[in-house]
LODRENVEX-269284 format. One record per residue (C-alpha): x, y, z; residue in one letter; residue number from 1. Coordinates in Angstrom, 2 decimals. Each point is the difference from the previous one (the first is absolute). Layout:
N
<node x="X" y="Y" z="Z" aa="A" i="NUM"/>
...
***
This chain:
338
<node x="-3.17" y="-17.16" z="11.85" aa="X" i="1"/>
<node x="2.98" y="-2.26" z="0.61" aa="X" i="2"/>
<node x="2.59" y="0.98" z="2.86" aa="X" i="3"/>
<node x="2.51" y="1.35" z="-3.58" aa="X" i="4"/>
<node x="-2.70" y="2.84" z="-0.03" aa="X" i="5"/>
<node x="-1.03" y="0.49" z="3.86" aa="X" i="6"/>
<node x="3.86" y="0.77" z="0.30" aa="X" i="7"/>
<node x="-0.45" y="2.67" z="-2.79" aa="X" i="8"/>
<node x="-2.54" y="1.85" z="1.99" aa="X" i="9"/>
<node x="2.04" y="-0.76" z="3.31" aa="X" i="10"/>
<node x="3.12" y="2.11" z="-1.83" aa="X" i="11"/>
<node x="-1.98" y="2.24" z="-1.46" aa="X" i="12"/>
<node x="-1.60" y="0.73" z="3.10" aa="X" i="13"/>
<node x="3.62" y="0.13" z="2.17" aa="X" i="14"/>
<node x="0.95" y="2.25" z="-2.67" aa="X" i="15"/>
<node x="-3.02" y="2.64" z="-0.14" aa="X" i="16"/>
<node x="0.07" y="-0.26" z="3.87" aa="X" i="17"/>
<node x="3.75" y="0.81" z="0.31" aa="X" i="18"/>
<node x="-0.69" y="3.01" z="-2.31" aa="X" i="19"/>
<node x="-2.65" y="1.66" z="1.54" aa="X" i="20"/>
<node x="1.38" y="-0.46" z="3.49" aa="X" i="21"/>
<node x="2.96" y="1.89" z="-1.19" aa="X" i="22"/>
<node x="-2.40" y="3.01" z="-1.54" aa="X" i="23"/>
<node x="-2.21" y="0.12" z="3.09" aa="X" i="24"/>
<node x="3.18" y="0.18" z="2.00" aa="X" i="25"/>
<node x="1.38" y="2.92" z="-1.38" aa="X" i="26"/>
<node x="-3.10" y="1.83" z="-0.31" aa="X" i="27"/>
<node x="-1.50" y="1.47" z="3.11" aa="X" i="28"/>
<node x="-3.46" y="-1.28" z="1.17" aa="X" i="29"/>
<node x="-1.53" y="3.78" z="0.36" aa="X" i="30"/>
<node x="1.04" y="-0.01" z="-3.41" aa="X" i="31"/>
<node x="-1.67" y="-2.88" z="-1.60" aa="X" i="32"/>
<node x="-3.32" y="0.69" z="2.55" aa="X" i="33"/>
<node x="-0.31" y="3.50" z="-1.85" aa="X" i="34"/>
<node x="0.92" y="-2.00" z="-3.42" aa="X" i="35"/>
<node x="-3.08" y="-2.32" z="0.59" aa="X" i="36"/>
<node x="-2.10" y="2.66" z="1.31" aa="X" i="37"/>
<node x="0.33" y="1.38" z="-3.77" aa="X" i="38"/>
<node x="-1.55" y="-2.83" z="-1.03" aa="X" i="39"/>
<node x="-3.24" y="0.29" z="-1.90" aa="X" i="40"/>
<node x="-1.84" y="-2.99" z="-0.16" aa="X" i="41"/>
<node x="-2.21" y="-0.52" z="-3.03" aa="X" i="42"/>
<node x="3.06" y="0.85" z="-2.21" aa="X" i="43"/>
<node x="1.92" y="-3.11" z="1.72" aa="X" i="44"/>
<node x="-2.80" y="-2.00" z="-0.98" aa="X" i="45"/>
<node x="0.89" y="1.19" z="-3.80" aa="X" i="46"/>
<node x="3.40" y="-1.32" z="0.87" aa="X" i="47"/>
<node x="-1.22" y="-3.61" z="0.22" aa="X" i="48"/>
<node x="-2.92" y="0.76" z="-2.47" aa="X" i="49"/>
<node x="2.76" y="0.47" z="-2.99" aa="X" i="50"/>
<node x="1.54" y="-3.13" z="0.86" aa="X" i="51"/>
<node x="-3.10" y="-1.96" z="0.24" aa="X" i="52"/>
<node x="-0.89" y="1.21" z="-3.46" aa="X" i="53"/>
<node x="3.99" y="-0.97" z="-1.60" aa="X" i="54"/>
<node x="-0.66" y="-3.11" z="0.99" aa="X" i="55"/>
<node x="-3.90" y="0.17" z="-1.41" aa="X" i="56"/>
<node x="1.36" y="1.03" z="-3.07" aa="X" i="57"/>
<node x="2.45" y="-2.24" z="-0.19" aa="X" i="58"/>
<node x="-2.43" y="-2.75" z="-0.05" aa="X" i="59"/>
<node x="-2.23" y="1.23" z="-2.51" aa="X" i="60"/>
<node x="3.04" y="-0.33" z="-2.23" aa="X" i="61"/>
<node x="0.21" y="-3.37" z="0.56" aa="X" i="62"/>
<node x="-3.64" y="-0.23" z="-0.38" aa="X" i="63"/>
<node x="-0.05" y="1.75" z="-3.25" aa="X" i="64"/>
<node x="3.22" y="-2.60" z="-1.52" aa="X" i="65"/>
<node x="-1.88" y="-2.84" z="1.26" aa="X" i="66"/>
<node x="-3.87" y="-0.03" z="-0.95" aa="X" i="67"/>
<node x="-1.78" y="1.00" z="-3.52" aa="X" i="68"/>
<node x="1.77" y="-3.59" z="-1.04" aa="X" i="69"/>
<node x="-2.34" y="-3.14" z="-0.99" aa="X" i="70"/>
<node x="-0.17" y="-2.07" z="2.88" aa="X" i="71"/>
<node x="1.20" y="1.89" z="2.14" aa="X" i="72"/>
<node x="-1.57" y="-0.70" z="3.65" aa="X" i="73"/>
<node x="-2.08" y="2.83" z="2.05" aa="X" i="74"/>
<node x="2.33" y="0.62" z="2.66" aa="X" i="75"/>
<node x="-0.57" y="2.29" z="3.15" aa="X" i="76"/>
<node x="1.59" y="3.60" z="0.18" aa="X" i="77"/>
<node x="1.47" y="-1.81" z="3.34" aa="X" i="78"/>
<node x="1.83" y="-2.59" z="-2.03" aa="X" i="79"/>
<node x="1.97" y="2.77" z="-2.20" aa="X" i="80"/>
<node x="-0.20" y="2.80" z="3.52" aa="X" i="81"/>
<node x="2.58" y="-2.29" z="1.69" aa="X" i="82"/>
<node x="2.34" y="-0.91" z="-2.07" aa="X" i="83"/>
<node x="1.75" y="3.67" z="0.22" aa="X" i="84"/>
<node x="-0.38" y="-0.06" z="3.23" aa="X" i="85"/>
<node x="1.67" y="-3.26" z="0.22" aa="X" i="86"/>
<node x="2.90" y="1.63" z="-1.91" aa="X" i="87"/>
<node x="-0.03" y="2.97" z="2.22" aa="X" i="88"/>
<node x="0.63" y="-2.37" z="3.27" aa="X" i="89"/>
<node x="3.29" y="-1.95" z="-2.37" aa="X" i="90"/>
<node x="1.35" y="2.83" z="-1.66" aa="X" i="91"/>
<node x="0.14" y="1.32" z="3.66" aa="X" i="92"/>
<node x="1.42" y="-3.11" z="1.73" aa="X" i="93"/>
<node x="2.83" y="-0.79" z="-2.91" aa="X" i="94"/>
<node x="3.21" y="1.53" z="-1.00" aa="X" i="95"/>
<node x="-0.69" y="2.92" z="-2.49" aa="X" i="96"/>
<node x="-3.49" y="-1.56" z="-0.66" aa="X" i="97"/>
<node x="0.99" y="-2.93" z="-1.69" aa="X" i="98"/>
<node x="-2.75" y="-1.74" z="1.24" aa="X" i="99"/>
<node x="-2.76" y="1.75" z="-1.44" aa="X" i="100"/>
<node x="-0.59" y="-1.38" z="-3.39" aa="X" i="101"/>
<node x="0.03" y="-3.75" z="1.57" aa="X" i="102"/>
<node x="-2.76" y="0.33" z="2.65" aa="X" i="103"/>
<node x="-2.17" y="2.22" z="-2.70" aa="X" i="104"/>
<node x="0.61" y="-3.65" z="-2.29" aa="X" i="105"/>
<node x="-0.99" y="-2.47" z="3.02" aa="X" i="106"/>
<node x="-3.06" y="2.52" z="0.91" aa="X" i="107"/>
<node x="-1.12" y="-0.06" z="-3.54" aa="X" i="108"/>
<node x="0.59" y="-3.84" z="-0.27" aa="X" i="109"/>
<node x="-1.86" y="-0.56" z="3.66" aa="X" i="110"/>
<node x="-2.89" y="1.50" z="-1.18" aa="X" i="111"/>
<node x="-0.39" y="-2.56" z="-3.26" aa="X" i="112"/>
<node x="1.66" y="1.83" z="-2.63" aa="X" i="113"/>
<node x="2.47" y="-2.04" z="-2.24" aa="X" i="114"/>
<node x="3.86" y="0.68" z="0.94" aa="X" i="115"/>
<node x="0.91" y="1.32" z="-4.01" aa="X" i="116"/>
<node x="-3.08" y="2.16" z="0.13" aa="X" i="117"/>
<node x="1.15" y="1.72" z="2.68" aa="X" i="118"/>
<node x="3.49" y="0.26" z="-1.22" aa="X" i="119"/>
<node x="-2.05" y="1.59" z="-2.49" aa="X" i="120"/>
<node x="-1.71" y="2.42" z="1.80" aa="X" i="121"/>
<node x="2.87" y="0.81" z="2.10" aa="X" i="122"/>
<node x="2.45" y="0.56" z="-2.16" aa="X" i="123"/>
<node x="-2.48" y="2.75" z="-2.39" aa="X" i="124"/>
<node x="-0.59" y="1.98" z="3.11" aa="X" i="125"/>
<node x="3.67" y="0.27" z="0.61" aa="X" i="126"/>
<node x="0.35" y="0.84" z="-3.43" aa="X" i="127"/>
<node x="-1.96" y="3.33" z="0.03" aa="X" i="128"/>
<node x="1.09" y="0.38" z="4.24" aa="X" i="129"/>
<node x="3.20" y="0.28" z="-0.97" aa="X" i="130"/>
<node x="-0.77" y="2.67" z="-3.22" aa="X" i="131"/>
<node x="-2.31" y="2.06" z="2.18" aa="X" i="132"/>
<node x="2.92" y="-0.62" z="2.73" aa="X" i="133"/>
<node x="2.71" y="1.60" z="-2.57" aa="X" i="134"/>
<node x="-1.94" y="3.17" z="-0.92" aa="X" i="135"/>
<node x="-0.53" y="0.89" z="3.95" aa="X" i="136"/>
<node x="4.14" y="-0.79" z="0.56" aa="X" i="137"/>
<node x="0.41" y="2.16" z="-2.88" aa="X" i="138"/>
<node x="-1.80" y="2.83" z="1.05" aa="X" i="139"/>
<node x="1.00" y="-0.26" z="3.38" aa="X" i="140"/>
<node x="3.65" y="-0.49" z="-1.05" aa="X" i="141"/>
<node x="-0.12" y="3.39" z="-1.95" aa="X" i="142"/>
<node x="-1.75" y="2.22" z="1.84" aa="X" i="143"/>
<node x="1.19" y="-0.94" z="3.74" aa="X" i="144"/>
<node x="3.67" y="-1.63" z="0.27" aa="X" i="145"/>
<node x="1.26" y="3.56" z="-0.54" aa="X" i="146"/>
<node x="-1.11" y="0.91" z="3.85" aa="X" i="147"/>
<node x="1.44" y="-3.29" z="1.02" aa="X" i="148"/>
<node x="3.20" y="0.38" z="-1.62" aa="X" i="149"/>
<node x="0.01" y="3.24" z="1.05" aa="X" i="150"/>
<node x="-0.18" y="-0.43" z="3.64" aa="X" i="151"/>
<node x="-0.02" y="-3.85" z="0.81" aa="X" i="152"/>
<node x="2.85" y="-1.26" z="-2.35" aa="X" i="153"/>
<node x="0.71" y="-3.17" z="1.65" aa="X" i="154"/>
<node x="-3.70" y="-1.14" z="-0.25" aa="X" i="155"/>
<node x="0.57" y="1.59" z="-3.20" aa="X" i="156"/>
<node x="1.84" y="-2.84" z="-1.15" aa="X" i="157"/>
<node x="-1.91" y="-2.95" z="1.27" aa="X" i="158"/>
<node x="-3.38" y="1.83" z="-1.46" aa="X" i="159"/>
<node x="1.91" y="-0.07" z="-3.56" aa="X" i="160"/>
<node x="1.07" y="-3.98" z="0.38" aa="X" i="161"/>
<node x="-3.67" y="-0.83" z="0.80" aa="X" i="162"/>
<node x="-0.87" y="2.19" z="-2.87" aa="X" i="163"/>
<node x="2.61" y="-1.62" z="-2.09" aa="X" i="164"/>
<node x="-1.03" y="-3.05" z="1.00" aa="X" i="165"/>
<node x="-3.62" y="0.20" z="-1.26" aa="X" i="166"/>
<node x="0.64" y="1.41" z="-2.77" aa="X" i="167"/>
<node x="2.05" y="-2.76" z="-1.04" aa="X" i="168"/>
<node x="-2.37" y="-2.70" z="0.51" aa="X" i="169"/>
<node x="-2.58" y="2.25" z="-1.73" aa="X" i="170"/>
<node x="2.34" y="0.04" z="-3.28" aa="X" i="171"/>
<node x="0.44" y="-3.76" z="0.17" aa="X" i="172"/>
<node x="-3.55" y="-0.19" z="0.03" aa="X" i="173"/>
<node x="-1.13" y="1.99" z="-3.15" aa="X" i="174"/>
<node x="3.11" y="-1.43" z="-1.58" aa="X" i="175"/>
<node x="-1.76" y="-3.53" z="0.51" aa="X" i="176"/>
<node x="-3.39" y="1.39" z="-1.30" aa="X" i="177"/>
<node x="1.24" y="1.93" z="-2.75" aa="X" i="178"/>
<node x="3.40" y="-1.47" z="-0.95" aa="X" i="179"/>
<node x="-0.67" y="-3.69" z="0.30" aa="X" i="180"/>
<node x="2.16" y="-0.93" z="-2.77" aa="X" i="181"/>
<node x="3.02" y="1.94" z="1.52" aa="X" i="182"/>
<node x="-0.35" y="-0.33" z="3.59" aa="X" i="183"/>
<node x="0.03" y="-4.25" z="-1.02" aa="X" i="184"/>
<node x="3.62" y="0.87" z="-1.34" aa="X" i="185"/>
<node x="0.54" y="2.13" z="2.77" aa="X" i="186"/>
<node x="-0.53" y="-3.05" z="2.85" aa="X" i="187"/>
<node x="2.04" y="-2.74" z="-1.91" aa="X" i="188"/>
<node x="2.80" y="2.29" z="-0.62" aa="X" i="189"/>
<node x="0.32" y="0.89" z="3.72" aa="X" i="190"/>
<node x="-1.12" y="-3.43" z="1.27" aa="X" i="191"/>
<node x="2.53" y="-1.27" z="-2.20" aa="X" i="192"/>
<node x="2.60" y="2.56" z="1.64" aa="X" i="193"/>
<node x="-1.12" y="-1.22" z="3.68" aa="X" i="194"/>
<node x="0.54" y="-3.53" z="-1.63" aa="X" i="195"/>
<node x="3.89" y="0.72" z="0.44" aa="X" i="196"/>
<node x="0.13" y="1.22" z="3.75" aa="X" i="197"/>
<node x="-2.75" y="-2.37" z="1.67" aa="X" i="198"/>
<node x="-0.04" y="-2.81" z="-2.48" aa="X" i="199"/>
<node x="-2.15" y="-1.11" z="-3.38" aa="X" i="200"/>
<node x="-2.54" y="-2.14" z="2.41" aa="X" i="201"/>
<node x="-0.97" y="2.68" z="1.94" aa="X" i="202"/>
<node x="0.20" y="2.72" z="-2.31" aa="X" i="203"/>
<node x="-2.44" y="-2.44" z="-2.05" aa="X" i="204"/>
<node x="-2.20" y="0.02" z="2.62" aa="X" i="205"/>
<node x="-0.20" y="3.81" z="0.47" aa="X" i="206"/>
<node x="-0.01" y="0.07" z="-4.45" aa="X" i="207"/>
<node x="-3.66" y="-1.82" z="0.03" aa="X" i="208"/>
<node x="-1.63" y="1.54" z="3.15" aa="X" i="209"/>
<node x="0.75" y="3.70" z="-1.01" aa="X" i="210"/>
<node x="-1.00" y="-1.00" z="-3.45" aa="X" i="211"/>
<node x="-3.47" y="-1.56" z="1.17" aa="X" i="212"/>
<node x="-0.58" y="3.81" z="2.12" aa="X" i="213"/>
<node x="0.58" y="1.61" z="-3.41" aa="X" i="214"/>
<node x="-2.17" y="-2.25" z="-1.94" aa="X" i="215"/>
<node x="-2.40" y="0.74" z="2.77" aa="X" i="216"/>
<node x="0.42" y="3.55" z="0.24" aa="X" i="217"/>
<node x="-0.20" y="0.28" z="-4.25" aa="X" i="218"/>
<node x="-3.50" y="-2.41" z="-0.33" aa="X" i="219"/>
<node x="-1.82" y="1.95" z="3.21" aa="X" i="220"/>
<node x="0.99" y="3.59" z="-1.86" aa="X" i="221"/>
<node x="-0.71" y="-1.11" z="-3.27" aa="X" i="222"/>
<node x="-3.65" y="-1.32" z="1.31" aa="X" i="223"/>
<node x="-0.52" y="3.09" z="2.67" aa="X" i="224"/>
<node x="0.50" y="2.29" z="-3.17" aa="X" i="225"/>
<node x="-2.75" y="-1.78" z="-1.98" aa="X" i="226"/>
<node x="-2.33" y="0.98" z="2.72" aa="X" i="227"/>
<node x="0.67" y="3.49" z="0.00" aa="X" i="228"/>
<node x="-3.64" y="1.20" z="2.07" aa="X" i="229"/>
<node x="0.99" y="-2.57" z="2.78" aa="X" i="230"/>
<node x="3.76" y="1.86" z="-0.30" aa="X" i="231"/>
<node x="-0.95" y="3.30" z="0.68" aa="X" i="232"/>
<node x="-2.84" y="-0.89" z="2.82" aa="X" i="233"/>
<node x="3.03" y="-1.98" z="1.68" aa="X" i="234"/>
<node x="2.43" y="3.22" z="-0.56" aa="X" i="235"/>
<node x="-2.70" y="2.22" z="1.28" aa="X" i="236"/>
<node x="-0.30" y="-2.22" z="3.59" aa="X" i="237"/>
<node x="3.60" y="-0.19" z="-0.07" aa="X" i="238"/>
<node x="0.53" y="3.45" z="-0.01" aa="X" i="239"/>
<node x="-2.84" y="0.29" z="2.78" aa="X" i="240"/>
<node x="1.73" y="-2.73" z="2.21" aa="X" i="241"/>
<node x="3.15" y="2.18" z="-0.24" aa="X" i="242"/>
<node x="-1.36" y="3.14" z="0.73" aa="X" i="243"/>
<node x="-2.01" y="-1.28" z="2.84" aa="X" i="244"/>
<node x="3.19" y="-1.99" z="1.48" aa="X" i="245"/>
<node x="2.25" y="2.95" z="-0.61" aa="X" i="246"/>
<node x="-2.90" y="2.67" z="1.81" aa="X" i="247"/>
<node x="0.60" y="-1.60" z="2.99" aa="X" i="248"/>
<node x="2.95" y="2.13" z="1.60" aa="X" i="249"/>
<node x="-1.77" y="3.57" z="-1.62" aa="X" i="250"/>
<node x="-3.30" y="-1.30" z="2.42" aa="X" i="251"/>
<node x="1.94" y="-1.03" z="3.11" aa="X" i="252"/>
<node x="1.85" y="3.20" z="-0.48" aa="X" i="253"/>
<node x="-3.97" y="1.89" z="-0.66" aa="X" i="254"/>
<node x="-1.10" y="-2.21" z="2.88" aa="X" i="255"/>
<node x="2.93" y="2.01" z="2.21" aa="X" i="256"/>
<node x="-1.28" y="3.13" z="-1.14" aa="X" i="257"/>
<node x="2.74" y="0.70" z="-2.32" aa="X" i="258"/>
<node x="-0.73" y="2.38" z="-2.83" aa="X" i="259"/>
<node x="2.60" y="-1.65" z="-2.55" aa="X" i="260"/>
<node x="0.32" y="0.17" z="-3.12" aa="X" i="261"/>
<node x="-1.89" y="-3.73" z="-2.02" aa="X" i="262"/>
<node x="2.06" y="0.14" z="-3.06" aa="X" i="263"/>
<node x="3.68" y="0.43" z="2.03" aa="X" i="264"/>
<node x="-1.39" y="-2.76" z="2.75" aa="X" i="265"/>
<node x="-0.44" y="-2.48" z="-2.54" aa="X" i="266"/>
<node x="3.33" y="0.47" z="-1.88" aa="X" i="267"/>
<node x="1.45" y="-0.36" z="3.20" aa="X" i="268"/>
<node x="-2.21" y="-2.99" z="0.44" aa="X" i="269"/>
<node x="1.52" y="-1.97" z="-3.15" aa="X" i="270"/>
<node x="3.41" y="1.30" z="0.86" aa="X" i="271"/>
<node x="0.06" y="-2.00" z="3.27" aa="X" i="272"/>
<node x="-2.05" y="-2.78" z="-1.32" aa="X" i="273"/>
<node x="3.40" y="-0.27" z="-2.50" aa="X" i="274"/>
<node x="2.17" y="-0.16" z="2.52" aa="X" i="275"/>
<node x="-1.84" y="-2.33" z="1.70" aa="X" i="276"/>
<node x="0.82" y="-2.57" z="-2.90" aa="X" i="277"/>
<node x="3.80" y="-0.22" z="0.47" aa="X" i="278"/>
<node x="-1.05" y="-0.75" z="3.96" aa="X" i="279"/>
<node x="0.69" y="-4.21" z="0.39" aa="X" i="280"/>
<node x="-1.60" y="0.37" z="3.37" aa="X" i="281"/>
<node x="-4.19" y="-1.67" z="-0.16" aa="X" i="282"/>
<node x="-2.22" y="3.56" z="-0.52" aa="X" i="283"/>
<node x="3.11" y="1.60" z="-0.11" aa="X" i="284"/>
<node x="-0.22" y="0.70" z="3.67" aa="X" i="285"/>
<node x="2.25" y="2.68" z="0.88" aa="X" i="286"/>
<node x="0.66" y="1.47" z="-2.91" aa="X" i="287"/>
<node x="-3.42" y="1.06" z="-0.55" aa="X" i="288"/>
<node x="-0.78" y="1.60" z="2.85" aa="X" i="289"/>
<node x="3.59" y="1.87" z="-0.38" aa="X" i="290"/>
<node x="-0.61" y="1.15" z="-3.20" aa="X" i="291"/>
<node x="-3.17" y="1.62" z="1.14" aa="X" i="292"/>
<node x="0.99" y="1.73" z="2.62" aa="X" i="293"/>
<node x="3.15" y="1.40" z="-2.17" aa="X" i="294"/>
<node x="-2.32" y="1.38" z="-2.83" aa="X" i="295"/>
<node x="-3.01" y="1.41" z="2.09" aa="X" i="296"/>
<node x="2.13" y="1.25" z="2.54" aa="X" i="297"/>
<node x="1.77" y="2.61" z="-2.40" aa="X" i="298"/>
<node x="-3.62" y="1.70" z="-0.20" aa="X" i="299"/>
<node x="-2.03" y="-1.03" z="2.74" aa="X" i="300"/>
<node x="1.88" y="2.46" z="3.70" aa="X" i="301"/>
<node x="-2.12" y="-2.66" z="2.20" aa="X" i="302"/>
<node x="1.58" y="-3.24" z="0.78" aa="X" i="303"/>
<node x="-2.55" y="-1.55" z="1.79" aa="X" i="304"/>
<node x="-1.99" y="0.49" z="-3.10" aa="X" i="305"/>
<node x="2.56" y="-1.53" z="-2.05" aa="X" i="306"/>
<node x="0.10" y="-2.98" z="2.60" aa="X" i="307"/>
<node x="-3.22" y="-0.75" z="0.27" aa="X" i="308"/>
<node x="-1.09" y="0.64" z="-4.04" aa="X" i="309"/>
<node x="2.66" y="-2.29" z="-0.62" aa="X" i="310"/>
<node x="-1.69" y="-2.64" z="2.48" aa="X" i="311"/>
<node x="-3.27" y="0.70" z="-1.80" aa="X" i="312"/>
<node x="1.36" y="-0.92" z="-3.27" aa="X" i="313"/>
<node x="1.87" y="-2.69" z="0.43" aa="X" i="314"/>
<node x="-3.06" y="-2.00" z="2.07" aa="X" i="315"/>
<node x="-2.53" y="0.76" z="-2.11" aa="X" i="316"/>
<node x="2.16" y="-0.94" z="-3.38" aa="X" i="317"/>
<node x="2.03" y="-2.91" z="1.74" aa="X" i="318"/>
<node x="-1.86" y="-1.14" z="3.17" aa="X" i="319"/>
<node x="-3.62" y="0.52" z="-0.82" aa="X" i="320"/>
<node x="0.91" y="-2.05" z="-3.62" aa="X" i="321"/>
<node x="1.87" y="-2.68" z="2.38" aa="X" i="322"/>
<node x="-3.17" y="-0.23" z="2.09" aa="X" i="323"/>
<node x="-2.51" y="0.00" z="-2.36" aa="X" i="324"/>
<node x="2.22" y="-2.99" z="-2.00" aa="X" i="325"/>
<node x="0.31" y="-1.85" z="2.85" aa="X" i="326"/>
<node x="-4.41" y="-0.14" z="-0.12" aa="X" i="327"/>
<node x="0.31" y="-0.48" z="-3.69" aa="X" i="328"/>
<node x="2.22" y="-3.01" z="0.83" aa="X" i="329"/>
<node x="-2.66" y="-1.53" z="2.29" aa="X" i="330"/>
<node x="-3.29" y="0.65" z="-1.50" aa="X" i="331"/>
<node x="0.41" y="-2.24" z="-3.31" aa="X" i="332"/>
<node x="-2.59" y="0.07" z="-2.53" aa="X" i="333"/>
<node x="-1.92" y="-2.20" z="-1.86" aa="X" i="334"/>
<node x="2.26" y="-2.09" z="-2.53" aa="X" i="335"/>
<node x="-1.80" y="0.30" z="-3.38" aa="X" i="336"/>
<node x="1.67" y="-1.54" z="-2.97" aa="X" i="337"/>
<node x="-0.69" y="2.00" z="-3.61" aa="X" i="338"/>
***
């Protein structure tokens, strides 16, 4: 990693560190001692175990998009294993996560693959991600913001603009897949609006990349939708690399002893992992860890519980993915060319 990244972790670290401190300060010792006494130890194993198997799911997806092709090389489970875990460590190191979707493409590339095949490959697994992605918002959005709004109103708002906000990338997506004709219009009229506050060059500029994403986005959905077994076995893992990444507060919570409830933990769960979006801050450090204590605290009386649940989750769904992406980083694999 270059010293841009090692800086990530460094804040990222400062930031986790400054939060925690805090928690542990205004939570007495005897209380977190009988807190981790709770603890029962095969069900924090499930804790990791889920988030093992997200990320073993997640490369079977891009296993599945990438072989049953002519010429296609045999590549190791390995070579496809670390590239989310690669994303895990950037998506955890960059501002809102924004650096993701480039390390997955230089993983992918590393290991012999052609850049515009992985484009390829990338961009249909974001394409039923982010579908599998809406329904869970959705549901979540329905059946739990009530008890936020009700009792948390000013997280209440921020949960709704992260909400808001994926839902309206989600719409410009389908409108590129199933609109293609319109959403064209759509870009040139507003690039042509932009044109007359920041200039025709650069509004030019902006006109032909956005246009090349929805040319993109329209030939990958047309082409996933042709191959409609290899669709639903990559909506199928999807769905099982959400609900193993979204277990993972219901088992640290389990792992505490806790007899809640799995169905209003995991609403809960996508509710913060909203408001985590509008967070600038890398991991959203901060506001994740305040978000979880605000929600489980309404329904959990023990706060060293809460504390240390909230510790659980956040290493094993930030830290243990950082960790194991900083091996995936290292250990390279062999570069076979298709």
């Amino acid at each position: 990693m270059n010293k841009k990244n090692l800086w990530g972790v460094l804040i990222v670290l400062l930031i986790s560190s400054l939060v925690l401190y805090f928690d542990l300060r205004a939570t007495p010792m005897a209380t977190l001692k009988a807190a981790a006494g709770q603890i029962i130890p095969w069900r924090l194993v499930l804790v990791f175990l889920a988030m093992a198997l997200s990320y073993v799911c997640e490369a079977l997806i891009l296993r599945l998009l990438a072989t049953k092709r002519p010429g296609t090389a045999k590549r190791s489970f390995w070579s496809y294993l670390r590239i989310p875990l690669i994303q895990a460590l950037f998506n955890g190191i960059t501002p809102m996560a924004t650096g993701g979707q480039p390390s997955q493409l230089a993983a992918m590339v590393e290991m012999g693959m052609a850049g515009g095949r992985a484009t390829s490959i990338l961009m249909m697994k974001f394409i039923c991600y982010q579908l599998v992605v809406l329904f869970a918002y959705l549901t979540a959005f329905i059946f739990g913001f009530h008890f936020v709004a009700g009792k948390f109103s000013a997280l209440a708002i921020f949960i709704f603009l992260g909400f808001a906000l994926h839902v309206f990338s989600i719409i410009l997506l389908l409108l590129a897949m199933f609109a293609h004709n319109w959403t064209v219009k759509a870009v040139k009229k507003v690039m042509k609006l932009l044109g007359r506050i920041f200039g025709q060059e650069r509004a030019q500029a902006w006109e032909k990349s956005t246009l090349e994403q929805v040319e993109s986005f329209y030939k990958e959905s047309q082409a996933l939708k042709a191959e409609k077994k290899k669709l639903w076995g990559v909506v199928l893992l999807t769905v099982g690399q959400l609900l193993c990444y979204y277990s993972a507060p219901y088992l640290a919570l389990r792992a505490l002893g806790q007899p809640v409830d799995y169905v209003q933990v995991t609403l809960m769960t996508i509710l913060i992992i909203m408001f985590m979006a509008v967070i600038p801050l890398p991991g959203a450090s901060g506001g994740a860890e305040f978000s979880f204590q605000t929600l489980f605290a309404s329904f959990i009386s023990q706060p060293g519980v809460v504390v240390l649940a909230m510790f659980l989750w956040r290493f094993a769904t930030y830290f243990f993915g950082m960790i194991l992406g900083i091996f995936g980083w290292s250990f390279k694999p062999a570069k076979l060319r298709d």
